[in-house]
C-alpha positions as CSV (number, residue, x, y, z in Angstrom):
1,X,21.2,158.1,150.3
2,X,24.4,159.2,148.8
3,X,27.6,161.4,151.3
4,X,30.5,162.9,150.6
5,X,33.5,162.9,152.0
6,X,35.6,166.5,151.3
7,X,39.2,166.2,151.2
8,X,42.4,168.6,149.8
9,X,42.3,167.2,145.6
10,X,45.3,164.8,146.0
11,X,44.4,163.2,148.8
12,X,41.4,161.4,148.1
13,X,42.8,157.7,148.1
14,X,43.7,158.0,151.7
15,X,40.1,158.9,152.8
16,X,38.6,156.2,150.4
17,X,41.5,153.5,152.4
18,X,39.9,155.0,156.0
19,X,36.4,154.4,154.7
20,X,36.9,150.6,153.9
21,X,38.8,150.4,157.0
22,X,35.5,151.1,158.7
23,X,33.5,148.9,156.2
24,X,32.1,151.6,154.0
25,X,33.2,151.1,149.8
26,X,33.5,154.7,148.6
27,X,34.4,156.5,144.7
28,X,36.8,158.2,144.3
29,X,36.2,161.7,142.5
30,X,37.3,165.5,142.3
31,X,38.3,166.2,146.0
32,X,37.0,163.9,148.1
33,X,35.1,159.7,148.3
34,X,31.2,159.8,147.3
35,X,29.9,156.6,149.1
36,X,26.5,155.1,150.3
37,X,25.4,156.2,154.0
38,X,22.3,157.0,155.8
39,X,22.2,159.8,158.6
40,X,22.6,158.3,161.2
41,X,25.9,156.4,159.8
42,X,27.2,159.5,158.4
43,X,27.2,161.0,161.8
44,X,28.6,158.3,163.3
45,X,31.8,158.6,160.8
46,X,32.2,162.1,161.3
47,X,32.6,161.6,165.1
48,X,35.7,158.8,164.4
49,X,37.0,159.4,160.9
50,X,40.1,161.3,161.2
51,X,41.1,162.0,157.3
52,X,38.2,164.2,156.1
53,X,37.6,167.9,156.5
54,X,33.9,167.5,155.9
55,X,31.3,164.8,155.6
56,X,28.1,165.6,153.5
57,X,24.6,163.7,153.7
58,X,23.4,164.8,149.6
59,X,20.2,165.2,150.4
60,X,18.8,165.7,147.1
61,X,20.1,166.4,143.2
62,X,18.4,167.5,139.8
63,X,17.9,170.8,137.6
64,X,18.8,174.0,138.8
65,X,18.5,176.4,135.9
66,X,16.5,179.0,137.5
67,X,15.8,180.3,141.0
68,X,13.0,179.0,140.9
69,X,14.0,175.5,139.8
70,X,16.2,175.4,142.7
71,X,13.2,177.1,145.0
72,X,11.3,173.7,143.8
73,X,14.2,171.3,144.2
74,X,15.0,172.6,148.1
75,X,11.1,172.1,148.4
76,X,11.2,168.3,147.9
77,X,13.5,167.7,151.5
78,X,12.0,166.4,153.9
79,X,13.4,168.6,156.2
80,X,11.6,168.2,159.6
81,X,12.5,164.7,159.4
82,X,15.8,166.3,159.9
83,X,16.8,169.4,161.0
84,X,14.7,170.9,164.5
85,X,12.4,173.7,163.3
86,X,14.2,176.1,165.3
87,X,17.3,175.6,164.0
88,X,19.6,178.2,162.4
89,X,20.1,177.6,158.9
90,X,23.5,178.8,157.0
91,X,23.4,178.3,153.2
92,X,26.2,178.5,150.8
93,X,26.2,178.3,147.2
94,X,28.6,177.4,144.9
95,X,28.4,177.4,140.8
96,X,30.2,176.6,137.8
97,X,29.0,177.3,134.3
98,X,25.0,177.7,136.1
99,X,22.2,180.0,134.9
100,X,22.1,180.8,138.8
101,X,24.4,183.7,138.5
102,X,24.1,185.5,141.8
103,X,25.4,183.4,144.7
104,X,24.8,185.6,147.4
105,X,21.2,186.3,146.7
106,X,20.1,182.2,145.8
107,X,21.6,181.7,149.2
108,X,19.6,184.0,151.0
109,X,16.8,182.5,149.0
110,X,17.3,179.3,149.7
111,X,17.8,180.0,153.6
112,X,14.2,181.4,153.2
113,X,12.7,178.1,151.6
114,X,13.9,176.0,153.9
115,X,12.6,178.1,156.8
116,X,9.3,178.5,155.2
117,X,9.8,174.0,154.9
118,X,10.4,174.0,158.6
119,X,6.9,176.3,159.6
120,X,3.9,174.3,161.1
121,X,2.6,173.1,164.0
122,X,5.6,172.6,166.6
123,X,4.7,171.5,170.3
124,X,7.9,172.1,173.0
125,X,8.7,168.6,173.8
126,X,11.9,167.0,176.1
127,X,14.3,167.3,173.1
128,X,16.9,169.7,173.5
129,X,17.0,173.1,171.7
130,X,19.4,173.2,168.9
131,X,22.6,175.3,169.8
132,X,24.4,175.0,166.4
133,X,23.8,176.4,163.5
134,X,22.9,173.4,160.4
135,X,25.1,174.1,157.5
136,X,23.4,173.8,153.9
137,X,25.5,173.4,151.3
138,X,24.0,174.1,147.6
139,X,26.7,173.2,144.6
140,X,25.5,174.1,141.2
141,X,27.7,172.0,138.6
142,X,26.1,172.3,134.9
143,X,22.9,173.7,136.0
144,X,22.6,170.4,138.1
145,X,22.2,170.9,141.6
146,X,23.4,169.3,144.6
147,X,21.8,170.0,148.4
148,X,23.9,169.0,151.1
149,X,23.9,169.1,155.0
150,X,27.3,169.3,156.6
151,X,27.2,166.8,159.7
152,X,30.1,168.7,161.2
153,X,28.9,171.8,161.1
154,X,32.6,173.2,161.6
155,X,35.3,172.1,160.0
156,X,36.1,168.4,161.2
157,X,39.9,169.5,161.2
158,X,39.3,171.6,164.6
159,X,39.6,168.5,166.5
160,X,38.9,171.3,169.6
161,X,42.2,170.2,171.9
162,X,44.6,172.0,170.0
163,X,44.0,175.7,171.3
164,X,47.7,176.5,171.3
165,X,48.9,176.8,167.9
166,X,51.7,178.2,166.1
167,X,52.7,180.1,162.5
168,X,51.1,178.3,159.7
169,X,50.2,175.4,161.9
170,X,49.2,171.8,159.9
171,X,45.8,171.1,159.8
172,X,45.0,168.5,161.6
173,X,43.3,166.0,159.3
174,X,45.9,166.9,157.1
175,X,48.2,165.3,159.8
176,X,46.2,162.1,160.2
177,X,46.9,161.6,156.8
178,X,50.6,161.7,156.6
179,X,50.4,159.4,159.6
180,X,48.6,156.8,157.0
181,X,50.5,157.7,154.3
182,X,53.4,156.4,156.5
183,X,51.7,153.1,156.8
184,X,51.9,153.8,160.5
185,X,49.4,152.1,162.9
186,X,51.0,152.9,166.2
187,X,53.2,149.5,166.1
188,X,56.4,151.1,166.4
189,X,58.2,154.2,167.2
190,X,56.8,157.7,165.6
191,X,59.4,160.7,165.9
192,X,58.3,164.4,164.5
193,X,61.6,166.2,164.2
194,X,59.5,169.4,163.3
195,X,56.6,169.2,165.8
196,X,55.4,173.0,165.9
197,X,52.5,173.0,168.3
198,X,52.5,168.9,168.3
199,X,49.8,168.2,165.4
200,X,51.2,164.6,164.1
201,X,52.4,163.2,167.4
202,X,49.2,164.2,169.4
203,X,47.2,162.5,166.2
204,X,49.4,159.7,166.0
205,X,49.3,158.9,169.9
206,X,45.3,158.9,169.8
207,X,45.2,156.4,166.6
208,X,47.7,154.6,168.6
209,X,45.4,154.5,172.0
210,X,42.2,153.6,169.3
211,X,40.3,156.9,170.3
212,X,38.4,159.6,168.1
213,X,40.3,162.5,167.3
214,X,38.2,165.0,169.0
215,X,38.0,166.6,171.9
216,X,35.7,169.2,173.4
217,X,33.6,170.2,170.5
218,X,30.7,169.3,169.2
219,X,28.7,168.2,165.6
220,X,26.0,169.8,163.9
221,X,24.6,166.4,163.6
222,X,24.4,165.7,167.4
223,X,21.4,168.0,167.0
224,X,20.1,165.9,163.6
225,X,16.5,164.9,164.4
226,X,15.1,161.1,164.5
227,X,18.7,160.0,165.0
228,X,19.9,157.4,167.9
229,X,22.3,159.6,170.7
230,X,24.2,156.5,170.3
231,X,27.5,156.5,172.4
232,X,31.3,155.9,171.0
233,X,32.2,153.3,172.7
234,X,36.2,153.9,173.3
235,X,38.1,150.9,173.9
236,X,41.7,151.9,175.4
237,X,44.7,150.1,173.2
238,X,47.9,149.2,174.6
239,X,50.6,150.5,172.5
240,X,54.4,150.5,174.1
241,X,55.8,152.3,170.7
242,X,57.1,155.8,171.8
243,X,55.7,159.1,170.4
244,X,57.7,162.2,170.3
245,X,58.2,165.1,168.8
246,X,60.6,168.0,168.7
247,X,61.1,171.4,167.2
248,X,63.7,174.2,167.2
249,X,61.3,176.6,168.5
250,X,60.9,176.8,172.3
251,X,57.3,178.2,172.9
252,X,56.3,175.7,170.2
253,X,57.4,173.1,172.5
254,X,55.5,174.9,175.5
255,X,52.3,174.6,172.7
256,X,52.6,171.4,171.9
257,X,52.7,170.2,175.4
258,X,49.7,172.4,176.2
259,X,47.7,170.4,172.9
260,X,49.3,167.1,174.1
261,X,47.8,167.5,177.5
262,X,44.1,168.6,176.6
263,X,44.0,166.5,174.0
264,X,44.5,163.2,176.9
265,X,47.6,161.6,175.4
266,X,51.6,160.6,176.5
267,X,53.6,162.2,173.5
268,X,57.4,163.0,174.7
269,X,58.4,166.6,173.2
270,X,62.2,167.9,173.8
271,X,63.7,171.1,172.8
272,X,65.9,170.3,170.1
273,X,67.3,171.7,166.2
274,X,67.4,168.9,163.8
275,X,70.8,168.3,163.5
276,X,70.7,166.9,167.2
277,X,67.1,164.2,166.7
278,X,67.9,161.0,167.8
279,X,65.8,157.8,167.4
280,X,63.5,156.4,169.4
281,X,64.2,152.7,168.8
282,X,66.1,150.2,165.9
283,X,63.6,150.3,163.2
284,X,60.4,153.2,163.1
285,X,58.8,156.1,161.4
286,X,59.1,159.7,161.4
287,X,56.9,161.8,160.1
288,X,57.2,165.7,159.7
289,X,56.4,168.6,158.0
290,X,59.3,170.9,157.7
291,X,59.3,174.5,156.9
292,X,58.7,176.1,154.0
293,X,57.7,179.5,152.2
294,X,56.0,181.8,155.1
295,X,56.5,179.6,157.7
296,X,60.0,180.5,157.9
297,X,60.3,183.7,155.9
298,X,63.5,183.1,154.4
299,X,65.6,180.2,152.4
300,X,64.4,176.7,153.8
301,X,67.4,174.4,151.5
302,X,69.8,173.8,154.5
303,X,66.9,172.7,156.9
304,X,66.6,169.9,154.2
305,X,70.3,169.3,154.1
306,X,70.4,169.2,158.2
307,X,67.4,166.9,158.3
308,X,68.9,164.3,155.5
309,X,72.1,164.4,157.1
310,X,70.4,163.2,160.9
311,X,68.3,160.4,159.1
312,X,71.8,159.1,157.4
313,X,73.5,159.2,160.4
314,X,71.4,158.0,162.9
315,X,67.8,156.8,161.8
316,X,69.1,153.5,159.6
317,X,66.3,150.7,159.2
318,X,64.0,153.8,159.9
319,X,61.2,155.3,157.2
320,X,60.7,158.8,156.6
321,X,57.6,160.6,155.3
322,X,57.8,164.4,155.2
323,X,56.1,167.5,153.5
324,X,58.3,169.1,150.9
325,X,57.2,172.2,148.4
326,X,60.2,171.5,145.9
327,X,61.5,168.3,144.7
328,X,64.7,170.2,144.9
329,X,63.9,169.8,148.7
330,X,63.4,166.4,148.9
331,X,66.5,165.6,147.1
332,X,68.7,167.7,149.7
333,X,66.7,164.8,152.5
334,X,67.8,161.8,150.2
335,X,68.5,161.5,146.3
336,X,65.7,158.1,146.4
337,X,63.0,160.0,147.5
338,X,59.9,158.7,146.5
339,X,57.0,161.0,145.7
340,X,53.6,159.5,147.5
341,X,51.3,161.9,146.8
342,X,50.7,165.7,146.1
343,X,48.1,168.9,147.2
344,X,48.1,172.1,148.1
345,X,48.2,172.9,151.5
346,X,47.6,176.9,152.3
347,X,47.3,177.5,148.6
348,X,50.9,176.2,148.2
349,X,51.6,172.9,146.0
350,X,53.3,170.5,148.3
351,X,54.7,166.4,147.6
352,X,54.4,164.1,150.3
353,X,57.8,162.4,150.0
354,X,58.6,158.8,151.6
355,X,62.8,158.1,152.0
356,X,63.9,154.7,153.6
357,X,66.8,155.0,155.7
């Protein structure tokens, strides 16, 4: 059975690095790692892995030039091996040069076909009643079609501790993969000079520890039929490298601490503009995303300038790793920045840069 791992085009080489760091080979294509997985082992990944914003099982593939080509394709899941009768089904459908013109309607269709798929005999037995609704995802490339069931459900971003946010906040997963970017692995000091509500350091401290990502939330696949409940198993790691994080911002601070809290991990977060960071140790990593376009509202160049001019004075032996919409920007950090990869976050085109100190 073929999954999918989704991720922002740009940043699918850091989600195919997690996947063989958990012993799955994946392919790299178009925005996001196509890889080899049953069920059960997709669901497993998409309660640990900490890159991806979705994880797909592909259920089924093949021609799609018709409704009722698609009607017939749906038709061949074995959906009650799957997905509780009872469940509620969203479908969305997405096309690019297809003879299945009208999204909206072969949606509704196709939410009717696999309902009818799910009819028959059903006895209430001891298994819970399904809670979430089972995303369907239909993507029509070249009238070839692609059925998929979202294990998530929600986005795998909404970690569920971080209820305190701030403007134009960094999506979590998004976070997580700066922090490997960095080549950082919780073996020495982490320092976010532009924490906002405390995304990186509150991902970077539960790497650090060796727990999941999530909090309080839950998976459309906990509710997957014929799969194992089988526990995470979290094994605490001892880590003495400091986490912290600081921002300009006071109630950001106050947020941060809030996420920090619910989210179970020690991240140190101070009050503080730029100009006055200091490090946490003789040699470590900082990783940041700085603000740019609406997140600030009006010219961003000096915030550059102040935060080179702290990592020249202060952070030497260190490595930094920031966000930064203009390679004008990056300069003003450090003339040897080194471009490490680019997306768009927000709909804006952004370079993760890397400058050692």
């Amino acid at each position: 059975m073929n999954a999918f791992a989704v991720i922002h085009p740009g940043l699918e080489g850091v989600v195919q690095a997690e996947l063989a760091t958990l012993g799955v080979q994946g392919e790299v294509v178009g925005g996001g790692v196509r890889f080899e997985a049953d069920a059960a082992r997709v669901a497993r990944l998409a309660r640990t892995m900490r890159t991806p914003s979705q994880l797909l099982v592909e259920l089924v593939s093949g021609t799609a030039k018709s409704p009722d080509q698609l009607t017939g394709l749906l038709r061949r899941v074995p959906w009650k091996a799957l997905v509780h009768p009872l469940a509620k089904i969203d479908v969305e459908v997405t096309s690019r040069q297809s003879a299945v013109r009208f999204r909206d309607v072969a949606a509704r269709a196709a939410g009717h076909t696999i309902k009818e798929c799910l009819k028959g005999p059903f006895v209430p037995d001891k298994e819970p009643r399904p809670q979430l609704a089972q995303q369907v995802q239909i993507r029509i490339d070249n009238d070839v079609a692609t059925v998929s069931l979202d294990a998530g459900g929600d986005l795998l971003h909404r970690r569920g501790w971080r209820t305190d946010s701030v403007k134009a906040p960094l999506r979590e997963n998004l976070a997580a993969c700066l922090i490997w970017l960095a080549d950082w692995r919780g073996d020495r000091p982490l320092v976010d000079p532009f924490c906002g509500s405390g995304t990186i350091p509150i991902e970077a401290a539960l790497l650090a520890a060796g727990r999941p990502p999530f909090g309080r939330r839950r998976f459309a696949c906990d509710e997957w039929r014929g799969l194992s409940r089988e526990a995470i198993r979290v094994v605490p790691v001892a880590t003495g490298a400091p986490i912290s994080g600081s921002d300009h911002h006071a109630p950001s601070v106050l947020a941060a601490q809030a996420n920090a809290q619910r989210a179970g991990v020690k991240v140190s977060f101070r009050h503080l503009q730029v100009s006055d960071i200091e490090p946490t140790g003789v040699a470590g990593t900082v990783v940041t995303n700085p603000p740019y376009g609406s997140r600030l509202g009006a010219s961003v160049a000096p915030v550059y300038s102040h935060f080179g001019r702290a990592l020249r004075e202060r952070f030497s032996g260190w490595t930094a790793v920031f966000l930064s919409p203009q390679p004008d920007f990056a300069m003003r950090v450090d003339r040897g920045a080194e471009r490490l990869a680019h997306f768009k976050n927000g709909g804006i085109p952004v370079g993760v840069w890397a400058v050692r100190v």
